[in-house]
Residue frames as a rotation matrix with the C-alpha (Angstrom) as fourth column:
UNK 1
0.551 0.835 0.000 0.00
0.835 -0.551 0.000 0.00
0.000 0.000 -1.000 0.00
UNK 2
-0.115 -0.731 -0.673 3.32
0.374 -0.659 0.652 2.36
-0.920 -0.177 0.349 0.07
UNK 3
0.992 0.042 0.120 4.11
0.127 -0.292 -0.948 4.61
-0.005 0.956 -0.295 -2.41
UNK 4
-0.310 -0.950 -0.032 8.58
0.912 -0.307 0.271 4.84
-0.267 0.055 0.962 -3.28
UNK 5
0.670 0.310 0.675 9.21
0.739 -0.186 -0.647 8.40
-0.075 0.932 -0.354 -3.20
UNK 6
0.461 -0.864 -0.202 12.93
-0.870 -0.485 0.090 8.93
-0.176 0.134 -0.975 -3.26
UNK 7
0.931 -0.309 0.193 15.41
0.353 0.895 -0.273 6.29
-0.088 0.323 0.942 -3.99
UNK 8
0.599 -0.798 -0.073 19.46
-0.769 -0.546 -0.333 6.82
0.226 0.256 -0.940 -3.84
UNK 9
0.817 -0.521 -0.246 22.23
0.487 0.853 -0.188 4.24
0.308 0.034 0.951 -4.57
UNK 10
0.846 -0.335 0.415 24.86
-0.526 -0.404 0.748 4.64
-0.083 -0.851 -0.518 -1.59
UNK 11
0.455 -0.841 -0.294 28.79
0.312 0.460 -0.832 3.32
0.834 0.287 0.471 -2.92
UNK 12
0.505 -0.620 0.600 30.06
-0.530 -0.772 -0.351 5.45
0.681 -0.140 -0.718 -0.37
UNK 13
-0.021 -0.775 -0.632 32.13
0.080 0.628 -0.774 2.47
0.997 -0.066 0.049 1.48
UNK 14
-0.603 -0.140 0.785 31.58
-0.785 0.278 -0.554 2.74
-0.141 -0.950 -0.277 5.37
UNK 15
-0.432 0.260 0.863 29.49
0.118 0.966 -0.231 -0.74
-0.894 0.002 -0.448 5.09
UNK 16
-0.268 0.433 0.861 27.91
0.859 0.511 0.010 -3.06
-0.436 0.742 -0.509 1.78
UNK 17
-0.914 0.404 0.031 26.32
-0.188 -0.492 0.850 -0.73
0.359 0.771 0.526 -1.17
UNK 18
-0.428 0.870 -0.245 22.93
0.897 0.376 -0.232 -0.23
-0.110 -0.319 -0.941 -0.60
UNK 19
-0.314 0.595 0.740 20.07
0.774 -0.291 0.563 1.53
0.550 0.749 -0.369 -1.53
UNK 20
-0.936 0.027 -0.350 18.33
0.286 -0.517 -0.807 4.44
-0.203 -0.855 0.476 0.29
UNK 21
-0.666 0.662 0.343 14.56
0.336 -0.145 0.931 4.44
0.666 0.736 -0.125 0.07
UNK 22
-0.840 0.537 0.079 11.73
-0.391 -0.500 -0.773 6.52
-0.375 -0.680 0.630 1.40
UNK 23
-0.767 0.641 0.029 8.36
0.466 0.526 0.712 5.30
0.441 0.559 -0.702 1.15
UNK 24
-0.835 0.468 0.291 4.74
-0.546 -0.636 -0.545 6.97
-0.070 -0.613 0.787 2.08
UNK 25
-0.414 0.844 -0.342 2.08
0.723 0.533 0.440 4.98
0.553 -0.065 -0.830 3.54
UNK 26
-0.003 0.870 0.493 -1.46
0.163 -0.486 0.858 6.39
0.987 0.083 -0.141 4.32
UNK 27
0.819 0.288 -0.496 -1.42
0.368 0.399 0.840 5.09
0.440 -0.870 0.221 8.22
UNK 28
0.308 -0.889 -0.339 2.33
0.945 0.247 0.213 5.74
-0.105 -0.387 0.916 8.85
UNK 29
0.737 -0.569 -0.365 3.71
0.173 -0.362 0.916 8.13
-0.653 -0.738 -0.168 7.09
UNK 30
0.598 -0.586 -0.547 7.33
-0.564 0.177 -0.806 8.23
0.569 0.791 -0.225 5.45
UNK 31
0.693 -0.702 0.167 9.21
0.406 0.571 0.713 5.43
-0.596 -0.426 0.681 6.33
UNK 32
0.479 -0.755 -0.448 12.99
-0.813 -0.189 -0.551 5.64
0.331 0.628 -0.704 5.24
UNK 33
0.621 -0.469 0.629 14.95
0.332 0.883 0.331 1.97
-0.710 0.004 0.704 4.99
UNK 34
0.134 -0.361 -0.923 17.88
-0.965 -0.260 -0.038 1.26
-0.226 0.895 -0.384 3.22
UNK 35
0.971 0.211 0.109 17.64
-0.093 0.760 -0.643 -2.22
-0.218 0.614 0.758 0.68
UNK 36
-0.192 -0.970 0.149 21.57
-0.230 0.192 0.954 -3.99
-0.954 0.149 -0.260 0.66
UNK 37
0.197 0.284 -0.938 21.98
-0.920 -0.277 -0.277 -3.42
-0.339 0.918 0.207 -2.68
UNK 38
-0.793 -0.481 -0.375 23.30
-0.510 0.860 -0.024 -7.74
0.334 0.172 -0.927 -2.89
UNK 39
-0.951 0.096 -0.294 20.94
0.192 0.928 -0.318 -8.96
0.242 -0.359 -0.901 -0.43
UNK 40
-0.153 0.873 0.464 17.85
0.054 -0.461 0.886 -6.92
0.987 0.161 0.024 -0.29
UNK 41
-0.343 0.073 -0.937 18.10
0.939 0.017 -0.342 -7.05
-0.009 -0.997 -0.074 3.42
UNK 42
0.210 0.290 0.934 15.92
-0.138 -0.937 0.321 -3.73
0.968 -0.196 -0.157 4.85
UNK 43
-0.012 0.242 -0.970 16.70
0.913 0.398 0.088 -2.09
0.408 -0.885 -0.225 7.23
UNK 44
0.621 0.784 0.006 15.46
0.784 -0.621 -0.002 1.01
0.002 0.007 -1.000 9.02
UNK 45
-0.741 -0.658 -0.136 16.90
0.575 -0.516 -0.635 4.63
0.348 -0.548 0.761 9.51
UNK 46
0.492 0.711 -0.502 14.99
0.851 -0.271 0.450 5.79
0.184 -0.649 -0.738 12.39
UNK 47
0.217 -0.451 0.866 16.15
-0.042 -0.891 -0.453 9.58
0.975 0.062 -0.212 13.24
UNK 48
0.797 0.524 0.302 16.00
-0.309 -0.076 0.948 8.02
0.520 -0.848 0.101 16.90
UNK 49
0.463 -0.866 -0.190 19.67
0.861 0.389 0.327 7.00
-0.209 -0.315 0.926 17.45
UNK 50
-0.025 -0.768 0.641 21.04
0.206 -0.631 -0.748 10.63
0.978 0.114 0.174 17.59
UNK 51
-0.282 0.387 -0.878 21.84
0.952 0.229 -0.205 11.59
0.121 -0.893 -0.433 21.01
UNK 52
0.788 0.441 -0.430 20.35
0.560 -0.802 0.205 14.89
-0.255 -0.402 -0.879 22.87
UNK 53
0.683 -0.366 -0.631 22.05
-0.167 -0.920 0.354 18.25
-0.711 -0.136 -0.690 21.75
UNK 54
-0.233 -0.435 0.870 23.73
0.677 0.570 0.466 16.51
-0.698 0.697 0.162 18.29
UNK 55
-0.480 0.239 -0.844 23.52
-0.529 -0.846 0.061 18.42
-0.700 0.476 0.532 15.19
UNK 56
0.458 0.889 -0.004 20.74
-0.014 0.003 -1.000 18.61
-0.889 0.458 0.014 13.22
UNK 57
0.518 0.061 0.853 20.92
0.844 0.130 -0.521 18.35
-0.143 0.990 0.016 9.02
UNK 58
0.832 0.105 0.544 20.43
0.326 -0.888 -0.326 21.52
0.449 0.448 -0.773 8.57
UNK 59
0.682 -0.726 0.092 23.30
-0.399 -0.264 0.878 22.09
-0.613 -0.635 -0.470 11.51
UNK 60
0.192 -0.510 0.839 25.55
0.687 0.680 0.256 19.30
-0.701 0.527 0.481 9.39
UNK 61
0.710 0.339 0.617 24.59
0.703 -0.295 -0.647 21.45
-0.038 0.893 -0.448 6.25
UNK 62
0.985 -0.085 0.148 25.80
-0.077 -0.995 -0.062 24.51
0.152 0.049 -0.987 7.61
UNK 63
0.340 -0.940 0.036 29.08
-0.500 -0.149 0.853 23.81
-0.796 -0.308 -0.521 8.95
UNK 64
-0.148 -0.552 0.821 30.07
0.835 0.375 0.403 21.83
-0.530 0.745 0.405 5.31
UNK 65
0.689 0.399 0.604 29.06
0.722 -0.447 -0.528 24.79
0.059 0.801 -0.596 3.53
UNK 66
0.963 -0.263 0.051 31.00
-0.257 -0.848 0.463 27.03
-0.078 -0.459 -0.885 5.47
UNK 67
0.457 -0.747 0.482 34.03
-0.516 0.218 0.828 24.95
-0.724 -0.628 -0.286 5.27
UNK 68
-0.398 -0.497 0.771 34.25
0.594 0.501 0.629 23.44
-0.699 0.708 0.096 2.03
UNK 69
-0.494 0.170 -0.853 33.79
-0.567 -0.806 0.168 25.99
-0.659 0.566 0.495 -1.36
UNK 70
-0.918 0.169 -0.358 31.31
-0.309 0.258 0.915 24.99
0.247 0.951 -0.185 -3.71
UNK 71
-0.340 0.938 0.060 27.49
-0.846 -0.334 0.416 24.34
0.410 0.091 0.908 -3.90
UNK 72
-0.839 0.045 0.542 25.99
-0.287 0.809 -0.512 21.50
-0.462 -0.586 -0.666 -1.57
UNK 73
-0.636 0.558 -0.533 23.72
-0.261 0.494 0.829 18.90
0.726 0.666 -0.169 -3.81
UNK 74
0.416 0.532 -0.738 22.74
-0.028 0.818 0.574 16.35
0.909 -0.218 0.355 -1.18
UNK 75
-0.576 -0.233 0.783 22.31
-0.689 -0.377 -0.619 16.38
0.440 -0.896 0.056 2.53
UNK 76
0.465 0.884 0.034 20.76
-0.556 0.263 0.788 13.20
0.688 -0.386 0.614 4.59
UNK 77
0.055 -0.349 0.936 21.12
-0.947 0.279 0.160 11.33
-0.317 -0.895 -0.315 7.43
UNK 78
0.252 -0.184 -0.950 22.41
-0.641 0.704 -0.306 8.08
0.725 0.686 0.060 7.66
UNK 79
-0.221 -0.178 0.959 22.32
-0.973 -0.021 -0.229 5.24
0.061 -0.984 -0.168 10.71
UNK 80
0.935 0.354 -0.018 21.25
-0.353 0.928 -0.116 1.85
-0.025 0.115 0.993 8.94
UNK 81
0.915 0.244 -0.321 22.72
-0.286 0.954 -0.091 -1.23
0.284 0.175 0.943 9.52
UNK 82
0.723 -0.573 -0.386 25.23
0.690 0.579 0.433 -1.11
-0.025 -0.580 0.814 12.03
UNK 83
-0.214 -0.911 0.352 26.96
0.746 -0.386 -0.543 2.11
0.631 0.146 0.762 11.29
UNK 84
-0.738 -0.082 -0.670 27.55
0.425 -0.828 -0.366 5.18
-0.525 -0.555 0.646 13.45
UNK 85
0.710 0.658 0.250 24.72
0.696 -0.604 -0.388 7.73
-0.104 0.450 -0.887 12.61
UNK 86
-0.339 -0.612 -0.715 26.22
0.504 -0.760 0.411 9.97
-0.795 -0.221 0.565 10.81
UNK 87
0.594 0.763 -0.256 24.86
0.019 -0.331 -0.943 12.75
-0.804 0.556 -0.211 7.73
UNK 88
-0.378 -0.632 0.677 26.41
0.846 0.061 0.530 12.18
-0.376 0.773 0.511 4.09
UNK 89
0.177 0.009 -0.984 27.15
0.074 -0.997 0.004 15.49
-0.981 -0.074 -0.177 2.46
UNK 90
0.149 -0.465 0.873 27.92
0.988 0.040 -0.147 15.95
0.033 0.884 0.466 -1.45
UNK 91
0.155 -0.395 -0.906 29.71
-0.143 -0.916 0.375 19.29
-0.978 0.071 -0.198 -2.26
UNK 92
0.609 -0.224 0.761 29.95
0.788 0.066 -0.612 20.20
0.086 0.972 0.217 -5.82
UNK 93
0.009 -0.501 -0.865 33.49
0.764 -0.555 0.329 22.02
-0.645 -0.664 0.378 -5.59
UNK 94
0.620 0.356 -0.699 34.20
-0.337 -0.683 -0.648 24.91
-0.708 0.638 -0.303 -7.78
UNK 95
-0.728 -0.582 -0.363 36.77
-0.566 0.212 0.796 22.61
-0.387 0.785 -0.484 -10.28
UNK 96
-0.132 0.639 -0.758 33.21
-0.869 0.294 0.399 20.34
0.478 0.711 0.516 -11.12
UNK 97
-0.566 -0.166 -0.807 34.11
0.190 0.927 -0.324 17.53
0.802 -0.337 -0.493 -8.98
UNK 98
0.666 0.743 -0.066 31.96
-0.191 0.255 0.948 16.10
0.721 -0.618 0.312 -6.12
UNK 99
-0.689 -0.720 0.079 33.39
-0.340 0.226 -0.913 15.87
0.639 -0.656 -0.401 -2.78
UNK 100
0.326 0.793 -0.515 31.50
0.063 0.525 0.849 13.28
0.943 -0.309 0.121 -0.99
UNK 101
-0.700 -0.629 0.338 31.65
-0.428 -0.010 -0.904 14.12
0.572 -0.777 -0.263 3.16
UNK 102
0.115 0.423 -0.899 30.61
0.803 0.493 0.335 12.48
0.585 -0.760 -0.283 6.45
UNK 103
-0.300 -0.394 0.869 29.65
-0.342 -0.806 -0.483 14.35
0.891 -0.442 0.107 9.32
UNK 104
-0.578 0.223 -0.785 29.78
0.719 0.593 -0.361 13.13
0.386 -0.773 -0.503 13.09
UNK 105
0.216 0.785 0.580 26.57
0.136 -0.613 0.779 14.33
0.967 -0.089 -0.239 14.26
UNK 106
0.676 -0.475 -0.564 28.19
0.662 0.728 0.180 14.03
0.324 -0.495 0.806 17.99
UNK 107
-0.116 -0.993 -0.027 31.27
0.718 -0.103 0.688 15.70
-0.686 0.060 0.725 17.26
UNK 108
0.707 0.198 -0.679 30.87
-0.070 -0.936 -0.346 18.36
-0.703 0.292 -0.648 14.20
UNK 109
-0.514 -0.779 0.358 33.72
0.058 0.385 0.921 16.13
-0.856 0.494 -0.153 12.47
UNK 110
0.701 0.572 -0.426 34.02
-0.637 0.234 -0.734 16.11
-0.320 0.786 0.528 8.90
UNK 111
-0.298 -0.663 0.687 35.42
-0.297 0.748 0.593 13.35
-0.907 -0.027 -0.420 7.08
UNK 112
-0.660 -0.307 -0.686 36.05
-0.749 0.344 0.566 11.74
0.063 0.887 -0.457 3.45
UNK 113
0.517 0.781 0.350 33.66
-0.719 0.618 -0.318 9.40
-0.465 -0.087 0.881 2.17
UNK 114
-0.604 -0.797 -0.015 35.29
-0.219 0.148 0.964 6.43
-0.766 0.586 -0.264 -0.40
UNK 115
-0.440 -0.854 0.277 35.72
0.889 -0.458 0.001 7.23
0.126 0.246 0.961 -2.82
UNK 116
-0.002 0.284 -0.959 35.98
0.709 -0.676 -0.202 11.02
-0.705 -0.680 -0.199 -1.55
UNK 117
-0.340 0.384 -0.858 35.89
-0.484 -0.854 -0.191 12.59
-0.806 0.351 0.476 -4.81
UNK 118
-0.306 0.321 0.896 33.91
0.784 0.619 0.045 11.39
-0.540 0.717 -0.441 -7.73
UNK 119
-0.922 0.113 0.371 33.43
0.224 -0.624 0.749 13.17
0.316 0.773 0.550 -11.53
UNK 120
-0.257 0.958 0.129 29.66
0.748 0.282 -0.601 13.46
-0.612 -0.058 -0.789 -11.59
């Protein structure tokens, strides 16, 4: 009875490829799961594993923008299947390339996805 309406294929190397999908049922909601892109295993990302006084997206957002030149595509959280929550960042820099970052919601760390830059 869902309806898919986002979808993003995740390479970025802290655990297995896998999918990222939102879905919107009548009763629920939007769920958001992500689908091992090998084994179809789901499994959830609840926003409920950040702790108290973490940064927000939009907090994530701001402090890659401010720190890395060049236009930010893609901003979401991330906490399925056994990794640290943390929020994947894309930066489109000003040479065209994509710098793909991690931020520790936690901490305020940024960090290299792999592969940490990619043409696109």
């Amino acid at each position: 009875p869902g309806k898919v309406i986002a979808i993003a294929l995740d390479t970025s190397g802290d655990k297995a490829t896998h999918y990222h999908v939102d879905m919107l049922f009548p009763r629920s909601g939007v769920v958001r799961a992500d689908v091992d892109a090998v084994t179809l295993t789901l499994a959830s990302r609840d926003h409920a594993s950040l702790e108290a006084g973490a940064a927000t997206l939009a907090d994530a957002t701001a402090l890659v923008a401010q720190a890395v030149p060049g236009h930010v595509l893609v901003a979401e959280f991330d906490a399925a299947s056994g990794a640290p929550a943390h929020y994947d960042i894309d930066v489109r820099l000003p040479q065209g390339v994509v710098a793909r970052l991690k931020v520790d919601p936690a901490t305020r760390e940024i960090g290299w996805r792999t592969p940490a830059i990619i043409n696109d």
